[in-house]
Phi, psi and omega in degrees: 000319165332271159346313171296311170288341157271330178307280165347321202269309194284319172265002193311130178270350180218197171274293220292286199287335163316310198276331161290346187274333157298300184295325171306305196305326187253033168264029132238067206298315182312341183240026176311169166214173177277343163302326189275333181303303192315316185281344180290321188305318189277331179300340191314333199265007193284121162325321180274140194273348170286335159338285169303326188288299219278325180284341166289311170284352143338272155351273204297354178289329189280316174072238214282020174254355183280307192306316173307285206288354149255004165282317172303315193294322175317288194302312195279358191258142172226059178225101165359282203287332175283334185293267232331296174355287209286322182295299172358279159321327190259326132329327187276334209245020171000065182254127156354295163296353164310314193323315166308313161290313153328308178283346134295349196264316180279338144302339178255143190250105189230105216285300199303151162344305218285285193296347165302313185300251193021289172307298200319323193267328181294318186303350131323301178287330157315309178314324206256350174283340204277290201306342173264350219241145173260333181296127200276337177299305247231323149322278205305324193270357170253357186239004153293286185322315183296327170296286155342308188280349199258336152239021164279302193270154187301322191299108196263016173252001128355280191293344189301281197332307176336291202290327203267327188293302189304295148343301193265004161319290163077024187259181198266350156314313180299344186286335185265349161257358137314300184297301162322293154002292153300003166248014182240323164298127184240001164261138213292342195256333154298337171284345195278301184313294184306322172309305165317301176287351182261359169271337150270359177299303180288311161321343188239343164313000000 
């Protein structure tokens, strides 16, 4: 049934049969194979933009079996719009093994729209790797990047992302460079954002 169903995937003549076909592969996750990961991967790549959107949520449905063969699909890939796709994903299913690739992605100083939003989603994803993660390293080392994105780069809906990640982190480490932040920030809606988070920071502490 797999195996029909990525043939199906490869072959689909329209977006509604690629996307049902998506849906079939990942409507037994216990029984995933690296064929239906591989074919979810390739779909990234569909001209129709609803296609890719659906194969994402694939994806982050399979989860932490997803990750290896997209951080690899990231690295052999050198098409833009299939990286965000991967981030996208890997950022929504916030597994560990991501951070590295996420914390390079949010490290590169990247002038267009496209690839801004990018950073934008890894700096997410960290957020949502900090809040989830038990390990105190892998806290502290997604709440270093974030520290970094929240005062270093010019891009200021970065630092939102920043901001809004670190919140949800939520640990008593996020607070000084928050704060620190605010005596340093000058555009208004990011000072609005800090203020909103250190101030439920503080409220729930």
């Amino acid at each position: 049934m797999t195996n029909n169903n990525g043939q199906k995937l490869q072959q689909a003549a329209t977006p509604n049969e690629a996307i049902e076909a998506i849906q079939a592969l990942v409507a037994h996750p216990q029984r995933v194979s690296e064929d239906v990961i591989t074919a979810l991967i390739g779909a990234l790549s569909h001209h129709h933009p609803a296609v890719p959107a659906a194969a994402v949520d694939g994806l982050v449905e399979l989860g932490s079996a997803s990750v290896n063969p997209l951080i690899a699909a990231f690295e052999a890939s050198g098409d833009q719009a299939v990286q965000a796709h991967i981030i996208q994903a890997l950022a929504r299913i916030g597994d560990p093994k991501a951070l590295s690739l996420l914390e390079d992605v949010i490290g590169t100083s990247i002038a267009n729209h496209c690839q801004g939003n990018v950073r934008r989603v890894a700096a997410r994803g960290l957020g949502r790797i900090g809040s989830l993660a038990k390990d105190a390293a892998i806290i502290r080392q997604a709440i270093d990047k974030l520290t970094w994105a929240l005062l270093t780069p010019e891009d200021w809906a970065l630092r939102y992302a920043a901001i809004a990640s670190l919140q949800d982190i939520a640990q008593p480490e996020v607070m000084p460079p928050l704060q620190q932040a605010l005596t340093q920030e000058s555009d208004r809606v990011v000072q609005a954002r800090l203020n909103r988070a250190i101030a439920q920071l503080q409220s729930s502490s």
